[in-house]
C-alpha positions as CSV (number, residue, x, y, z in Angstrom):
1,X,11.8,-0.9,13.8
2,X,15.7,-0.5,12.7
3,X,15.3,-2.9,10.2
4,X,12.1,-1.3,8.6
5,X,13.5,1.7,8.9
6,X,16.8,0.9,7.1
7,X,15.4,-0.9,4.4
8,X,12.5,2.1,3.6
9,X,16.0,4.4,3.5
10,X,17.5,2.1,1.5
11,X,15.2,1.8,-1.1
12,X,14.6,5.6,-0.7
13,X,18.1,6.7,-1.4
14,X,20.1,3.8,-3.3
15,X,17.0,1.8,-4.9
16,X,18.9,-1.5,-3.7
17,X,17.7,-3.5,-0.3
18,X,20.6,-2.9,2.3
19,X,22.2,-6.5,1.8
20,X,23.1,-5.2,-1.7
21,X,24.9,-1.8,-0.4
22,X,28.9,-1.6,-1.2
23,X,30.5,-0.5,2.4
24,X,30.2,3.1,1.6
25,X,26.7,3.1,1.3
26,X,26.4,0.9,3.9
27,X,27.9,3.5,6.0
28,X,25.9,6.5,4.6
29,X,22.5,4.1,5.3
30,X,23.5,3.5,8.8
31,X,24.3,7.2,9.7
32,X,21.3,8.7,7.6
33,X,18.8,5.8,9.7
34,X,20.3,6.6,13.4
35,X,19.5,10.3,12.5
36,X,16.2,9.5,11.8
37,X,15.4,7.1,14.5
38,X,16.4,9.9,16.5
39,X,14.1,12.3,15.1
40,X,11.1,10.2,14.7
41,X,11.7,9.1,18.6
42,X,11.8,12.7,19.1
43,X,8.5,13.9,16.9
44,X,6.6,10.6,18.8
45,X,7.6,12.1,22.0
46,X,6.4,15.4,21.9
47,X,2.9,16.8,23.2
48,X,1.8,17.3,19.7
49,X,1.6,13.3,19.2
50,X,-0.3,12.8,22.8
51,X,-3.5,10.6,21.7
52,X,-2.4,10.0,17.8
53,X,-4.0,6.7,17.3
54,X,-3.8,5.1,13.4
55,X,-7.3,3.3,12.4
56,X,-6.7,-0.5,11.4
57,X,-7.9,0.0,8.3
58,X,-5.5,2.9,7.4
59,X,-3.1,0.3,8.8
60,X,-4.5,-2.4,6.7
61,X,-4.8,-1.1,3.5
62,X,-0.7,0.2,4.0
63,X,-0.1,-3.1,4.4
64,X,-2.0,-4.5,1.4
65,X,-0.2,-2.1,-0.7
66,X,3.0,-3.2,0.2
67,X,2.4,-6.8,0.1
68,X,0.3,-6.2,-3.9
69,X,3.9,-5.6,-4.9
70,X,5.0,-9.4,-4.1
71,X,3.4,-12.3,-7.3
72,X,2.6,-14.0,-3.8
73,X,2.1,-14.3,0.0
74,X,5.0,-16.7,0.3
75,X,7.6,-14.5,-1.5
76,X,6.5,-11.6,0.7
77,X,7.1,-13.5,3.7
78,X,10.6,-14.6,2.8
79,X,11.7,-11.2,1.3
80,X,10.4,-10.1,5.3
81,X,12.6,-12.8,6.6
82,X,15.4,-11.9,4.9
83,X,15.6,-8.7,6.4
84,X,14.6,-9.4,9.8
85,X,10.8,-8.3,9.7
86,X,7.6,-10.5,10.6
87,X,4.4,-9.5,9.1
88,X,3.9,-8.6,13.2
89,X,7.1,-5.6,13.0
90,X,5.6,-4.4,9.9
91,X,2.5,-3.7,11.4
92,X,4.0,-2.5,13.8
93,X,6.6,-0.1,11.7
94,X,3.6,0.7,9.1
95,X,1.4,1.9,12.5
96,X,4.3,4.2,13.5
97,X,4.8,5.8,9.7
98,X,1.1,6.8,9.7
99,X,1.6,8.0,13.6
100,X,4.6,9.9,12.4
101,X,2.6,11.1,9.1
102,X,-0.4,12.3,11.1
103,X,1.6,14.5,13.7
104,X,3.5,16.3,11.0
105,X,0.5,16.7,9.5
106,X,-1.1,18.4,12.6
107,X,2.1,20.6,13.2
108,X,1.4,21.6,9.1
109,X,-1.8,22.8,9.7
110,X,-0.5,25.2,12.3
111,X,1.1,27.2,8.8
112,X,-2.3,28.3,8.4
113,X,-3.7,28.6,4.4
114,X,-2.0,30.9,1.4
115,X,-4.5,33.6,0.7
116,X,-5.7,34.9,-2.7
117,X,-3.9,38.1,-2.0
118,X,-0.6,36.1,-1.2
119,X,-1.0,34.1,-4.3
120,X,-1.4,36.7,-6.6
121,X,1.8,38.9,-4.9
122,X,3.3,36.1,-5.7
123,X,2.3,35.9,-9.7
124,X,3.0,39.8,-10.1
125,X,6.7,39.1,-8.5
126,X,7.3,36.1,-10.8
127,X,6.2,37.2,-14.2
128,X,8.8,34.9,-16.3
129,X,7.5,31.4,-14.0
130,X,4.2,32.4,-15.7
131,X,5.3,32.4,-19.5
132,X,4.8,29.7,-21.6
133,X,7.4,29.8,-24.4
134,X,6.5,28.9,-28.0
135,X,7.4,25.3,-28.7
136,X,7.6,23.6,-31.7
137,X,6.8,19.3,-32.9
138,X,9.8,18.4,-34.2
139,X,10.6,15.2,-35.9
140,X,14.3,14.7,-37.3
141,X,16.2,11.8,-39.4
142,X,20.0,11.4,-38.0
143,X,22.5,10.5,-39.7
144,X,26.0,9.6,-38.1
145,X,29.6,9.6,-39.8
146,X,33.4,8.6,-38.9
147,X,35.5,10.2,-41.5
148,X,35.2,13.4,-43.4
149,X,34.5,11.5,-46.6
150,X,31.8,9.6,-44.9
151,X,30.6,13.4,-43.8
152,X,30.3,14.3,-47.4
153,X,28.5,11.4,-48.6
154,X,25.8,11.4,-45.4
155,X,25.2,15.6,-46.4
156,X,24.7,14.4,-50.0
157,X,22.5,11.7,-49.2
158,X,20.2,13.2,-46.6
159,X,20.1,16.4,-49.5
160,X,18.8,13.9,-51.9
161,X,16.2,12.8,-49.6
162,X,14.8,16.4,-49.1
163,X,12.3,16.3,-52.2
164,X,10.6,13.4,-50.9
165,X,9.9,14.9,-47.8
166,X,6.4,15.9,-48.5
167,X,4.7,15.6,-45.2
168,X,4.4,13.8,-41.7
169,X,4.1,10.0,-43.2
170,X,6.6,10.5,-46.1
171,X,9.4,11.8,-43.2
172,X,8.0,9.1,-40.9
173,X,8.7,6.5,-43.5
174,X,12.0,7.5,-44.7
175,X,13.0,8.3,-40.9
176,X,12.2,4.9,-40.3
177,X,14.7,3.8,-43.1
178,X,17.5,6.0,-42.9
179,X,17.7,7.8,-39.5
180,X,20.1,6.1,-37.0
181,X,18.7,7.6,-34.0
182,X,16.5,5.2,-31.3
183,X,13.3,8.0,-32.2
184,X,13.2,6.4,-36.3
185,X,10.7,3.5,-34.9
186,X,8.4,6.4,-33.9
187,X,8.9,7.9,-37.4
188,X,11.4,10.2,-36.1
189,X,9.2,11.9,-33.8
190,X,11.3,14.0,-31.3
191,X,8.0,15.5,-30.2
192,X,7.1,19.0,-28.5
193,X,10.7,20.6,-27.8
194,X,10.6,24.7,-26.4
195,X,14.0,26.6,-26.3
196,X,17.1,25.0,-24.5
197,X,16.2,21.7,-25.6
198,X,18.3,20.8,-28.4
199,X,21.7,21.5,-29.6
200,X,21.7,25.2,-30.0
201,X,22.5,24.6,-33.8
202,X,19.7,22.4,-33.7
203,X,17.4,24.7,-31.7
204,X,18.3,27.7,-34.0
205,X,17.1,25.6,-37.5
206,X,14.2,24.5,-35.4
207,X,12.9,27.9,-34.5
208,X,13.3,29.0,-37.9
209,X,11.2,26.8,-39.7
210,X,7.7,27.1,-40.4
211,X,5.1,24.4,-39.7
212,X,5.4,22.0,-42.5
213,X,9.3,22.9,-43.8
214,X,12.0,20.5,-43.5
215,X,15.3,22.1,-42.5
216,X,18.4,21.7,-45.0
217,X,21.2,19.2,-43.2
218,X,22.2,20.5,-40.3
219,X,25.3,19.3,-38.0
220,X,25.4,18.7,-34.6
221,X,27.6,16.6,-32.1
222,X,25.5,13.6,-33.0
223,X,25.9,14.1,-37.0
224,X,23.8,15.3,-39.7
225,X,20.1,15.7,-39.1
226,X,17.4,17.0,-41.1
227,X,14.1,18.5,-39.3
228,X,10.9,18.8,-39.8
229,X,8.2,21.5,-38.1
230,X,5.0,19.5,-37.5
231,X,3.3,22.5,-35.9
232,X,4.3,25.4,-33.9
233,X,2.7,26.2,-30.7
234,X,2.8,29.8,-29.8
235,X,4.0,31.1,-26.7
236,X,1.5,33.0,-24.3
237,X,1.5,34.8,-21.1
238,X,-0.5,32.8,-18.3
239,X,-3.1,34.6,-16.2
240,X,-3.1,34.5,-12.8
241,X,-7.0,33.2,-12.8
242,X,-5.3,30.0,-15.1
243,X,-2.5,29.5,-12.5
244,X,-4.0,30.6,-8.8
245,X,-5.3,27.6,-7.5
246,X,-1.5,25.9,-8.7
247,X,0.2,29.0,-7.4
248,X,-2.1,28.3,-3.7
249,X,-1.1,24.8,-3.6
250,X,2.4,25.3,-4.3
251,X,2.7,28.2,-1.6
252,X,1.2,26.3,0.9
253,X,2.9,22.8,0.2
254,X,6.1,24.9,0.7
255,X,4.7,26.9,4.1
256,X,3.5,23.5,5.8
257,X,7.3,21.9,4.8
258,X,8.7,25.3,6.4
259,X,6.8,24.9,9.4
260,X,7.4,21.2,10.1
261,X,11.2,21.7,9.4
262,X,10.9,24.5,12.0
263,X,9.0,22.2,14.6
264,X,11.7,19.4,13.6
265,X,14.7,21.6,14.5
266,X,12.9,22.7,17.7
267,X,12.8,19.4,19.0
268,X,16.1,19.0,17.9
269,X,17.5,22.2,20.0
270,X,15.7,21.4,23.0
271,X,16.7,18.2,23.0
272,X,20.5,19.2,22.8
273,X,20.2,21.7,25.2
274,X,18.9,18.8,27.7
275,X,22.2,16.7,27.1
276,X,24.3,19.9,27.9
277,X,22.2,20.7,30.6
């Protein structure tokens, strides 16, 4: 079970299996997966797990999952050998996940379900959540530089260029040709942007243009840019009948984490006051 459990916290917190941890993160795995050994022993042991049982075939299909992410049986196999797993253990560890997953599941529904009333509290106390801000479809050409004459003669160039900017396929095409930023293969498409998500000297042209207008050059940290306003998305105010069922889910996704972080640390206290005792 050690082994399962320190390779699902490996992958989990490092994205690497645990033979490829440095020593530091070998160290942080090993503390973080005796913690949670201790805990899952812990949530397995109390009365609210009495008579959990996992079907087979919630078992089985876990497993099938796992093993659809191998080209074949025989590299699944040795990737289970190499860390010290038979397809027996993983059965085995996969049985206890969904054992663990079921009994926080029961101590969740003990939270009891967000009501209308709550959900709506919650909209009138939280107006700024609920507005959408206006956003704008941006496409841009960039154009870097190294030295101040270089500067001069990208403004003068991308100034030149202006006229021809007629609509969405003329900038695409000469984005495509001039623009040294990654986004020129997509015709310089930066896409739906809303405030704080360019360079504020950026942001500030963007915001002032009207759908259609390309921008004069404008300089950020990247260089010289020119942009163009595809369309302009207005901003709007969300009603709560739009957003209650979100608002319901998101309320109680947080109560039942609340409650099984309560039931966790329960467990936790009465456990230490058993060893002091």
């Amino acid at each position: 079970m050690q082994a399962y459990l320190e390779l699902k916290i490996s992958w989990e917190l490092f994205k690497k299996v645990p033979a490829a941890l440095n020593p530091a993160e070998q160290a942080k795995l090993h503390k973080i997966s005796v913690h949670q050994a201790r805990i899952e022993a812990l949530i397995l042991g109390a009365p609210e797990a009495a008579g959990v049982m996992v079907p087979w075939p919630a078992v089985e299909a876990r497993l099938k999952e796992i093993q659809s992410r191998y080209p074949d049986r025989d590299e699944f196999l040795a990737d289970m050998r190499a860390h010290h797993l038979s397809e027996s253990s993983l059965v085995d560890a996969i049985n206890r996940d969904l054992r663990l997953e079921t009994v926080l599941e029961r101590v969740s529904a003990t939270a009891g379900m967000v009501s209308e009333v709550e959900a709506e509290i919650y909209f009138r106390l939280h107006p700024a959540a609920f507005q959408r801000p206006e956003m704008r479809r941006i496409q841009h050409i960039l154009m870097t530089f190294d030295s101040p004459g270089e500067k001069a003669r990208v403004q003068a160039t991308l100034n030149a260029l202006i006229p021809a900017l007629t609509d969405h396929e003329s900038f695409a095409a000469l984005a495509l040709k001039h623009s040294q930023c990654p986004s020129a293969l997509e015709g310089g498409v930066i896409g739906l942007v809303k405030p704080g998500q360019l360079y504020p000297e950026l942001e500030t042209v963007a915001f002032a243009l009207q759908a259609g207008q390309v921008s004069a050059p404008t300089e950020s940290p990247m260089g010289w840019h020119l942009l163009r306003c595809d369309a302009i998305e207005p901003g709007e105010t969300l009603t709560f009948a739009a957003v209650r069922e979100r608002i319901i889910e998101r309320l109680g996704e947080a109560r039942r984490q609340a409650a099984q972080k309560a039931w966790i640390q329960a467990l936790l206290q009465a456990a230490g006051n058993r060893q002091a005792a």
